[in-house]
PyMOL Python script that loads the backbone (N, CA, C, O; Angstrom):
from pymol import cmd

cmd.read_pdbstr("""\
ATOM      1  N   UNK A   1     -41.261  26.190  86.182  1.00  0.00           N
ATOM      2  CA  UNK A   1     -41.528  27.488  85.599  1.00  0.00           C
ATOM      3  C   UNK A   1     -40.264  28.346  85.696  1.00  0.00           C
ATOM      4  O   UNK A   1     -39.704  28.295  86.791  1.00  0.00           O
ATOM      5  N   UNK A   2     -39.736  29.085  84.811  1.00  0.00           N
ATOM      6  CA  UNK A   2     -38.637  30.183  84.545  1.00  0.00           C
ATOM      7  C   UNK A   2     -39.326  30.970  85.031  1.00  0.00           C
ATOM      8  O   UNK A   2     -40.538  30.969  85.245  1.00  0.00           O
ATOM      9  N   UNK A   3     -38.226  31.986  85.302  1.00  0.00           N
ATOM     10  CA  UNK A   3     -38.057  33.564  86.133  1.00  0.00           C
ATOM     11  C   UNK A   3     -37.575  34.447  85.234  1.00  0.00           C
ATOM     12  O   UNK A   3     -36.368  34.538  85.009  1.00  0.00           O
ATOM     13  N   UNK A   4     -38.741  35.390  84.466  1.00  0.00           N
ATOM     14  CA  UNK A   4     -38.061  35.981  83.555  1.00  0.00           C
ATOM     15  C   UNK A   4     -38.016  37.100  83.931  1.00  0.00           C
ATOM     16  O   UNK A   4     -39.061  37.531  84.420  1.00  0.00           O
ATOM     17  N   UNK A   5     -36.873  37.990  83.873  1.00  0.00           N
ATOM     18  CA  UNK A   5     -36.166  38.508  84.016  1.00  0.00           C
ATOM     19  C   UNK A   5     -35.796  40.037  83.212  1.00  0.00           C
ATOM     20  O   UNK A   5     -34.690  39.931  82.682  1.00  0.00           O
ATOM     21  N   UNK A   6     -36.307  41.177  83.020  1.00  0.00           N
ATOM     22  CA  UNK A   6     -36.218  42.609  82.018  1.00  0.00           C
ATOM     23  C   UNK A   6     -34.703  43.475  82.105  1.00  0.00           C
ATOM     24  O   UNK A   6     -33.895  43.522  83.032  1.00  0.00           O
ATOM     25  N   UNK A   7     -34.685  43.902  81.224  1.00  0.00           N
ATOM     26  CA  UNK A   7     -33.576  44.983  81.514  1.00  0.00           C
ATOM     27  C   UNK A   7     -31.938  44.411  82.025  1.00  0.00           C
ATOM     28  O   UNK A   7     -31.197  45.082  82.743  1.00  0.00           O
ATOM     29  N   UNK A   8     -31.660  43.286  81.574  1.00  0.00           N
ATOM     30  CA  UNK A   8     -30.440  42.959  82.012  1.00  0.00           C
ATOM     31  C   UNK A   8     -29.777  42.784  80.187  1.00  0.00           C
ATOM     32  O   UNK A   8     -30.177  42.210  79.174  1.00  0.00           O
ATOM     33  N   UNK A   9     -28.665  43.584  80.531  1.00  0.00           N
ATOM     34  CA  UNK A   9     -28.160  43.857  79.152  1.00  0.00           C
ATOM     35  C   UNK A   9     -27.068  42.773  78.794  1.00  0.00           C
ATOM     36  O   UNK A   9     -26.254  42.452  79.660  1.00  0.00           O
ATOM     37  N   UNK A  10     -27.030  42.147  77.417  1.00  0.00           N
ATOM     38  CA  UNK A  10     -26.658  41.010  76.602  1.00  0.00           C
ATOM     39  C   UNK A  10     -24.804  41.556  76.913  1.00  0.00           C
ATOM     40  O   UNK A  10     -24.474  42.696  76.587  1.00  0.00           O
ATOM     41  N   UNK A  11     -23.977  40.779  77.424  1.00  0.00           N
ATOM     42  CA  UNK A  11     -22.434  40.847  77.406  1.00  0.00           C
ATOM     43  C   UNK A  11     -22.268  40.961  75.380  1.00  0.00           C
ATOM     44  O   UNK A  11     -22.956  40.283  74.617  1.00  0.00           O
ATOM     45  N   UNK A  12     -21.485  41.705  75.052  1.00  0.00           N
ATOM     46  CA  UNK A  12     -20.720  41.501  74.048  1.00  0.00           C
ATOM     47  C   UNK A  12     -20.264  39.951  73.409  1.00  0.00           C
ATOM     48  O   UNK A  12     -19.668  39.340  74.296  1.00  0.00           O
ATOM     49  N   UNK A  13     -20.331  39.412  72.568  1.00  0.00           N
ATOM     50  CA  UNK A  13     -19.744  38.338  72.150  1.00  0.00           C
ATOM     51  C   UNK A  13     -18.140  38.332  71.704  1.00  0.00           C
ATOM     52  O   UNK A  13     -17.459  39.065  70.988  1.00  0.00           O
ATOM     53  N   UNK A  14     -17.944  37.423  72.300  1.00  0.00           N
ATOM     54  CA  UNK A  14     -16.246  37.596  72.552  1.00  0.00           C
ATOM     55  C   UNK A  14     -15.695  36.205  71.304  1.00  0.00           C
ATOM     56  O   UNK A  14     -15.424  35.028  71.542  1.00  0.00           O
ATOM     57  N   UNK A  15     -15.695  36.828  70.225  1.00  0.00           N
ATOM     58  CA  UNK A  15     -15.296  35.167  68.671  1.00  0.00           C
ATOM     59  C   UNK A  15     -13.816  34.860  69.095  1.00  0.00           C
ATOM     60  O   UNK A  15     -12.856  35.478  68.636  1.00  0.00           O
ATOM     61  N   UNK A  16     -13.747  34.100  69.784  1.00  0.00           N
ATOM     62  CA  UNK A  16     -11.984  33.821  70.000  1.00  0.00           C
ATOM     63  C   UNK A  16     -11.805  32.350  69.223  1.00  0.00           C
ATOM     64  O   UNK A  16     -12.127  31.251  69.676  1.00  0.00           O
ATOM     65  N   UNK A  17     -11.413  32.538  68.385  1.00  0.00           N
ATOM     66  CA  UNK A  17     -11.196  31.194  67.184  1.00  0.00           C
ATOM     67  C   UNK A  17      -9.365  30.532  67.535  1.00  0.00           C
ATOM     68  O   UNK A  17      -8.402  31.136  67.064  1.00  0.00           O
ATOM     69  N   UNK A  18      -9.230  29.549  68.204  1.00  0.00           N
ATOM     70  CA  UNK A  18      -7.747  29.338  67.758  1.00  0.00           C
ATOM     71  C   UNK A  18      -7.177  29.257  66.625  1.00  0.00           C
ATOM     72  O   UNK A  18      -5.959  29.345  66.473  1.00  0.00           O
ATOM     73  N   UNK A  19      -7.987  29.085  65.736  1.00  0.00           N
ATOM     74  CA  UNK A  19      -7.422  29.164  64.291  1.00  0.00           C
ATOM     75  C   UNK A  19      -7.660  30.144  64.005  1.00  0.00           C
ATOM     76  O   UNK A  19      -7.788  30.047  62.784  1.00  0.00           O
ATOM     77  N   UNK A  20      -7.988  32.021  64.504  1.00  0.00           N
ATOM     78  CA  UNK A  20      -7.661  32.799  63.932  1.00  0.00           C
ATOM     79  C   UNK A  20      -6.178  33.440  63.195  1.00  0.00           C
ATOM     80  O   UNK A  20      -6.025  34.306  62.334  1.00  0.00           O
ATOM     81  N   UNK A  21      -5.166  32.565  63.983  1.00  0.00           N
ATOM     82  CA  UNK A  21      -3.972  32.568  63.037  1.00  0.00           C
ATOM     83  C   UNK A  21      -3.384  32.083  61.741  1.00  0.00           C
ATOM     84  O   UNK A  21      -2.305  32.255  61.172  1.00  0.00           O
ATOM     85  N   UNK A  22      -4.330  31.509  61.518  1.00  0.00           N
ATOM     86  CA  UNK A  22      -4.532  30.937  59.785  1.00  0.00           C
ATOM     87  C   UNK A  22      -4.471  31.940  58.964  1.00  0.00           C
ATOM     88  O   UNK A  22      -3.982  31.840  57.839  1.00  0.00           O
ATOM     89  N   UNK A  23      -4.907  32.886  59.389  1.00  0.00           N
ATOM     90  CA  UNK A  23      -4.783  34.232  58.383  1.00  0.00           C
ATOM     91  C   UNK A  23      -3.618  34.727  58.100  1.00  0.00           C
ATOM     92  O   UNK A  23      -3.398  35.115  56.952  1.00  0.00           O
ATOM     93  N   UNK A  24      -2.553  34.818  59.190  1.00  0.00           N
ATOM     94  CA  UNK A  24      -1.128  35.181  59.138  1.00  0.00           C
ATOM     95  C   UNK A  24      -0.607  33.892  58.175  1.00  0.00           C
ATOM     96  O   UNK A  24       0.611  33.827  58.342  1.00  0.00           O
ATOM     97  N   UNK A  25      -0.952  33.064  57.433  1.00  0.00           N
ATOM     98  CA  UNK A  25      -0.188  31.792  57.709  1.00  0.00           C
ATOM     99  C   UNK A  25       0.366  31.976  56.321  1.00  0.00           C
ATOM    100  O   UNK A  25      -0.466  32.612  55.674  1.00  0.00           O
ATOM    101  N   UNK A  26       1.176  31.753  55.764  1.00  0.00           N
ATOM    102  CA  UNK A  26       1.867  31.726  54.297  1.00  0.00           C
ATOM    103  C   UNK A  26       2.410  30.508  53.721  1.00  0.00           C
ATOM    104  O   UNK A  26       2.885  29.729  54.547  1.00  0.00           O
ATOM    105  N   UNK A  27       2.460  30.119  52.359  1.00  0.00           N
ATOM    106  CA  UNK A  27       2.395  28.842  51.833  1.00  0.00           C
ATOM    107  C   UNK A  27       4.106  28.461  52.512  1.00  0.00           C
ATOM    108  O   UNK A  27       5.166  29.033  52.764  1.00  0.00           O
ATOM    109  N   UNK A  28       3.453  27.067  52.577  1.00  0.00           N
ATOM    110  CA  UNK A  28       4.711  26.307  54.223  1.00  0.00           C
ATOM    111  C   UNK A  28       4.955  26.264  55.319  1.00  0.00           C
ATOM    112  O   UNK A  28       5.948  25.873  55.932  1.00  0.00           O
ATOM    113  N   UNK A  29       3.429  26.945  55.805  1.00  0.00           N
ATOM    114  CA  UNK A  29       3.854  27.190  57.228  1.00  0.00           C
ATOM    115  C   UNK A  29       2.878  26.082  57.939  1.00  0.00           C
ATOM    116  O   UNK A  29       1.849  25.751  57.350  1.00  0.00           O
ATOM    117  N   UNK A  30       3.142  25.627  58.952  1.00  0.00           N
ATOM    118  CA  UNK A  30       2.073  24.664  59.711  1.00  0.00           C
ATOM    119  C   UNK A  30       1.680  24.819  61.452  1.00  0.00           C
ATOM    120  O   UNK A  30       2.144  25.443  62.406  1.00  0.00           O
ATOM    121  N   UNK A  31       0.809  24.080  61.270  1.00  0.00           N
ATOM    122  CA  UNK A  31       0.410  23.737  62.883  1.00  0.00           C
ATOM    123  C   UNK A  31       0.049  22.821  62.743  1.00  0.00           C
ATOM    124  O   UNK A  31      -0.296  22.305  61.680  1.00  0.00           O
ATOM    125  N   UNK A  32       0.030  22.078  64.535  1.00  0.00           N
ATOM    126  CA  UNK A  32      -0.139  20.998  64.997  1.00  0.00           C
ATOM    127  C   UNK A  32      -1.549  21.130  65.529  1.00  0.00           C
ATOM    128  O   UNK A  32      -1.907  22.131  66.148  1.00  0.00           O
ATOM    129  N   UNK A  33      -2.766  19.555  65.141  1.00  0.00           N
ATOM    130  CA  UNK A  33      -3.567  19.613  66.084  1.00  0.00           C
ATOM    131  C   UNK A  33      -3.898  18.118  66.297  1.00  0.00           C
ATOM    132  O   UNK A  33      -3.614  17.221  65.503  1.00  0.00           O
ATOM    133  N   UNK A  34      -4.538  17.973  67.479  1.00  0.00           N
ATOM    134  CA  UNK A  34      -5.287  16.529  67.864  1.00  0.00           C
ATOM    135  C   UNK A  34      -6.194  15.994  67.149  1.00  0.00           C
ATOM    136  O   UNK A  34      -6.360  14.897  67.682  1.00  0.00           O
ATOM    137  N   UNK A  35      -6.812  16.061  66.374  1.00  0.00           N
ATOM    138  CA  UNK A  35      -7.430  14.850  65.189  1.00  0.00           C
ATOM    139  C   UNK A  35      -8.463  15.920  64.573  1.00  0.00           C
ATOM    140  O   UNK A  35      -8.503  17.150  64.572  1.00  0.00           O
ATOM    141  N   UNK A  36      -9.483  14.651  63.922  1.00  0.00           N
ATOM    142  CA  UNK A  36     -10.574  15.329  62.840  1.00  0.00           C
ATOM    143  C   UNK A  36     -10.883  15.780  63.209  1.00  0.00           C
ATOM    144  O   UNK A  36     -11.154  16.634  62.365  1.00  0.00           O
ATOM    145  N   UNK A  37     -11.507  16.376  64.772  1.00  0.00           N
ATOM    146  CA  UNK A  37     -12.845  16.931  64.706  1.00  0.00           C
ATOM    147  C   UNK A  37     -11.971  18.895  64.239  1.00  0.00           C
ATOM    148  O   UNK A  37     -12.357  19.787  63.484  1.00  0.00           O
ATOM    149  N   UNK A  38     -10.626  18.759  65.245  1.00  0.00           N
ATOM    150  CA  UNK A  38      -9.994  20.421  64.283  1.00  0.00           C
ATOM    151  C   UNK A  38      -9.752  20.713  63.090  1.00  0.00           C
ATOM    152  O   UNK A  38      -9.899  21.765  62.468  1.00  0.00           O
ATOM    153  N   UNK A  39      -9.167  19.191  62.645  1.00  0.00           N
ATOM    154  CA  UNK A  39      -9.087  19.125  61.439  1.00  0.00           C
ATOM    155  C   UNK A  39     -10.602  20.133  60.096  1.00  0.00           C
ATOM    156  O   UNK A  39     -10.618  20.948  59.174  1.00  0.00           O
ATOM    157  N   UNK A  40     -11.465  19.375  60.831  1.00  0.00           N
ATOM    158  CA  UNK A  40     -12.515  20.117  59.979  1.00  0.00           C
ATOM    159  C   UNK A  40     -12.809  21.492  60.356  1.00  0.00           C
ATOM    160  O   UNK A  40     -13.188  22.288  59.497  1.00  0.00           O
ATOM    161  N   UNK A  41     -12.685  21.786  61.407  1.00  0.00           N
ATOM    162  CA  UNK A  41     -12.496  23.250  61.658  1.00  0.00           C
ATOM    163  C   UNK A  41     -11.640  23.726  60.555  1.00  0.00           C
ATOM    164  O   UNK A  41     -12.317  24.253  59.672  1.00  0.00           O
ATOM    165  N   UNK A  42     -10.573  23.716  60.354  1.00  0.00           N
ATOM    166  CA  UNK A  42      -9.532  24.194  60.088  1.00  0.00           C
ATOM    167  C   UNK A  42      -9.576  24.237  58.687  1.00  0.00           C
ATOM    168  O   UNK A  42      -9.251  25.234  58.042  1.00  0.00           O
ATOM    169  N   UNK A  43     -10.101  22.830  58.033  1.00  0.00           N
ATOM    170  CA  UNK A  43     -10.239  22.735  56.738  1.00  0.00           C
ATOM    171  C   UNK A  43     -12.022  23.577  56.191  1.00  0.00           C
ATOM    172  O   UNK A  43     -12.602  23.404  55.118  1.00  0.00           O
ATOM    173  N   UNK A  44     -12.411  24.331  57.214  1.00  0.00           N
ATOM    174  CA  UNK A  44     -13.529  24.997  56.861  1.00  0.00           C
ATOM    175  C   UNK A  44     -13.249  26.443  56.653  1.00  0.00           C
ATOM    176  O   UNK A  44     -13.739  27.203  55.817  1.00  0.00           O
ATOM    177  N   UNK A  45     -12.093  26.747  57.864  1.00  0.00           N
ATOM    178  CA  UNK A  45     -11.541  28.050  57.793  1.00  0.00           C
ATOM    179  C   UNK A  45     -10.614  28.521  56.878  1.00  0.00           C
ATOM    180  O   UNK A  45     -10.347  29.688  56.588  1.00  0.00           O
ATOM    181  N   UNK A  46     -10.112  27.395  56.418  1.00  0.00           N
ATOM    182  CA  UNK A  46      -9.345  27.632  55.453  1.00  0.00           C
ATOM    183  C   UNK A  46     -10.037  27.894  53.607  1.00  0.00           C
ATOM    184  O   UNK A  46      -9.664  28.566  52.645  1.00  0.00           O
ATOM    185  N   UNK A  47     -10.865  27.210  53.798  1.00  0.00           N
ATOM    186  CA  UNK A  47     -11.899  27.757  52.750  1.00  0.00           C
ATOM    187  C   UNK A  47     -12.196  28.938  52.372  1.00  0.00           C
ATOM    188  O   UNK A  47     -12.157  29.551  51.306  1.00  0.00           O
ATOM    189  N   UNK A  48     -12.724  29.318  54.205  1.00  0.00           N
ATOM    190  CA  UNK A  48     -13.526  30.984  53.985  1.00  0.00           C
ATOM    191  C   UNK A  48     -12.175  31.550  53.176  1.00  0.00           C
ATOM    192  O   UNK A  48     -12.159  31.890  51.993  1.00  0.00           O
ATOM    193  N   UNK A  49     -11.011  31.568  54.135  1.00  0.00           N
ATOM    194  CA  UNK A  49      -9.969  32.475  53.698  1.00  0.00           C
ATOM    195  C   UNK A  49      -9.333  32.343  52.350  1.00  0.00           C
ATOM    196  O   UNK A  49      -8.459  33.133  51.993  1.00  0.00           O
ATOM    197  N   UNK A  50      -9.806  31.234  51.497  1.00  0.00           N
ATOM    198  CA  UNK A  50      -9.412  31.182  49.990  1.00  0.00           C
ATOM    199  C   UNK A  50      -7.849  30.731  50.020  1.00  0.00           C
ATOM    200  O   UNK A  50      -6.999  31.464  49.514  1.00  0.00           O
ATOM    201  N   UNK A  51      -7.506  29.503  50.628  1.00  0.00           N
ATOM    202  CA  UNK A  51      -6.624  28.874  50.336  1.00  0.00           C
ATOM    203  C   UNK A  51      -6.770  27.413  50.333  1.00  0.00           C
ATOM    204  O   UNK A  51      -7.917  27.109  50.663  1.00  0.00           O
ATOM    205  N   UNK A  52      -6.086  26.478  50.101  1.00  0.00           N
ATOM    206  CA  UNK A  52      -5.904  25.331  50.301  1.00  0.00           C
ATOM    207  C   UNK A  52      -4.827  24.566  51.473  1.00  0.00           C
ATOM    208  O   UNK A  52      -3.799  25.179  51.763  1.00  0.00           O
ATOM    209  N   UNK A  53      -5.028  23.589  51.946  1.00  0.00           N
ATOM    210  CA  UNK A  53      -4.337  23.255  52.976  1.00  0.00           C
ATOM    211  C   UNK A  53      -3.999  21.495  52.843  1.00  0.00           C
ATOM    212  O   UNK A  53      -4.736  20.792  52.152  1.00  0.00           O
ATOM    213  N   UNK A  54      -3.151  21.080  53.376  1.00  0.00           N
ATOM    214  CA  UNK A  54      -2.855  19.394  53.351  1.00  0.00           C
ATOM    215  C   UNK A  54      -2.790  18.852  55.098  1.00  0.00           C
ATOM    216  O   UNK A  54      -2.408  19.484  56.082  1.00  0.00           O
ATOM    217  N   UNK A  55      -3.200  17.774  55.015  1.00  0.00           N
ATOM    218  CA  UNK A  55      -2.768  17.755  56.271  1.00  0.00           C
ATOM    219  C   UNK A  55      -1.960  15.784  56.494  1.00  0.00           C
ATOM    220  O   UNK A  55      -2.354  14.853  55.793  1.00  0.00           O
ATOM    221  N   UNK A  56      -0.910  15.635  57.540  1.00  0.00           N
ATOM    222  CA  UNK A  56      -0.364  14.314  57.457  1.00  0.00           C
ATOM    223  C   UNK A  56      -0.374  14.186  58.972  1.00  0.00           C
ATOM    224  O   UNK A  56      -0.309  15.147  59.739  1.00  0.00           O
ATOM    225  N   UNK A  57      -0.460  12.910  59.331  1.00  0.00           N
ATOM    226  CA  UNK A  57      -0.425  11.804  60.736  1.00  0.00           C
ATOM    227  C   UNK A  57       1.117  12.256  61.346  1.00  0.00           C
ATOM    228  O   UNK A  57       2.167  12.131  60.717  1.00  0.00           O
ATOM    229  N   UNK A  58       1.009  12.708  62.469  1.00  0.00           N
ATOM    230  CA  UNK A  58       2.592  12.697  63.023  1.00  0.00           C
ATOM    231  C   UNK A  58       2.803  11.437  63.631  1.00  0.00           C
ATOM    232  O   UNK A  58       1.848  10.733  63.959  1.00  0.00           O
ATOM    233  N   UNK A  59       4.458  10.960  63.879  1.00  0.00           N
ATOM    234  CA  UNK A  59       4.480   9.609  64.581  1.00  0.00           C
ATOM    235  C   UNK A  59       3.829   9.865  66.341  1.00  0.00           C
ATOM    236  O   UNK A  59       3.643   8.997  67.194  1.00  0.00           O
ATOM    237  N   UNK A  60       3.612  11.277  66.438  1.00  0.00           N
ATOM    238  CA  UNK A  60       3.139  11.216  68.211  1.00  0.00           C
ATOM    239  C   UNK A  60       1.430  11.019  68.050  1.00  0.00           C
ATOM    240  O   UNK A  60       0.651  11.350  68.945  1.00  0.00           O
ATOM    241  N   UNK A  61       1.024  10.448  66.804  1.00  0.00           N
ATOM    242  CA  UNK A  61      -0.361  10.562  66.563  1.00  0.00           C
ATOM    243  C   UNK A  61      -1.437  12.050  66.275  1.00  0.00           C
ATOM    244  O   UNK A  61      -2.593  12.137  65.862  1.00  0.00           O
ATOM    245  N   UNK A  62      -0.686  12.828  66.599  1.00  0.00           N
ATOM    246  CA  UNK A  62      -1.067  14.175  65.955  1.00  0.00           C
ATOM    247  C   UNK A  62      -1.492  14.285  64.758  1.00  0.00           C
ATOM    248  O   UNK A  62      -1.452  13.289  64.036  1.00  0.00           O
ATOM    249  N   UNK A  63      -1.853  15.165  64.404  1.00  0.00           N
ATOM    250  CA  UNK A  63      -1.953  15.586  62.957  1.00  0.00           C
ATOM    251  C   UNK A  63      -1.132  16.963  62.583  1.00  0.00           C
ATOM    252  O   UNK A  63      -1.388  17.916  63.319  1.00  0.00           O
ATOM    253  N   UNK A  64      -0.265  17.164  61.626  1.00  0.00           N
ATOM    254  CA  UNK A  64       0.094  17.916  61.110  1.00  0.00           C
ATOM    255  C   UNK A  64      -0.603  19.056  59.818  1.00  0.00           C
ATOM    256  O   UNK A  64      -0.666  18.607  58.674  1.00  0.00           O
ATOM    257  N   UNK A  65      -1.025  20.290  60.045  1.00  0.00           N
ATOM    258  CA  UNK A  65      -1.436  20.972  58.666  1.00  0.00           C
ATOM    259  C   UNK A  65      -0.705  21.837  58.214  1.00  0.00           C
ATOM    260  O   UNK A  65      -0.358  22.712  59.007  1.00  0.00           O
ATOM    261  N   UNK A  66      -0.312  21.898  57.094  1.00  0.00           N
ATOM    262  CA  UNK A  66       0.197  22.512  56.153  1.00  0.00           C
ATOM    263  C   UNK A  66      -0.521  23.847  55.269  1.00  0.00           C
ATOM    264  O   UNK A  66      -1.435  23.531  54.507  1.00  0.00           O
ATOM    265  N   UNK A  67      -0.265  24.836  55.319  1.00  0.00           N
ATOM    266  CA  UNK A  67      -0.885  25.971  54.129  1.00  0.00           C
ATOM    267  C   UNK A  67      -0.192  25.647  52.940  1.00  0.00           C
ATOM    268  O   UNK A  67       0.979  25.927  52.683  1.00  0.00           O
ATOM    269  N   UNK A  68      -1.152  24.922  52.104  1.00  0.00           N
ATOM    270  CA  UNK A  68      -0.330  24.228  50.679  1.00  0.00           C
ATOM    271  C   UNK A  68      -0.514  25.882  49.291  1.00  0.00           C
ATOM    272  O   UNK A  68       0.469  25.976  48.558  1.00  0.00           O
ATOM    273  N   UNK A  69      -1.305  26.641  49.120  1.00  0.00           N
ATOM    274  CA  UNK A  69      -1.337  27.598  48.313  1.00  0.00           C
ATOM    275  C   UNK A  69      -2.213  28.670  48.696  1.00  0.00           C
ATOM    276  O   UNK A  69      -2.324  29.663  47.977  1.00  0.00           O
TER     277      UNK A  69
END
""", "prot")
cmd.dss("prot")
cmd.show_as("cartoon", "prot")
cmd.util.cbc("prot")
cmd.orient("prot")
């Protein structure tokens, strides 16, 4: 059984996105990340923000993304 609990007030939600710097980002600029699963982050955020993006395999196994337009 839970212990419920009244009157304790909800903390603020704190959105800390590492890819909130995508927004600064201008056609040619890149970052580095560790595989698909940021990859799709990134290629989702990049959506909202109405651009397009590329992304290529580095030789350290990374992935490289690109702001293509």
């Amino acid at each position: 059984m839970i212990k419920i609990e009244k009157n304790i007030p909800m903390p603020e939600k704190k959105s800390i996105s590492v890819y909130a710097g995508m927004d600064d980002m201008n056609i040619g600029d890149s970052f580095s990340i560790l595989g698909n699963r940021e990859y799709n982050t990134a290629y989702r955020r990049s959506k909202r923000l109405g651009f397009t993006i590329a992304v290529r395999k580095q030789k350290d196994g990374s992935l490289r993304v690109w702001r293509t337009s």
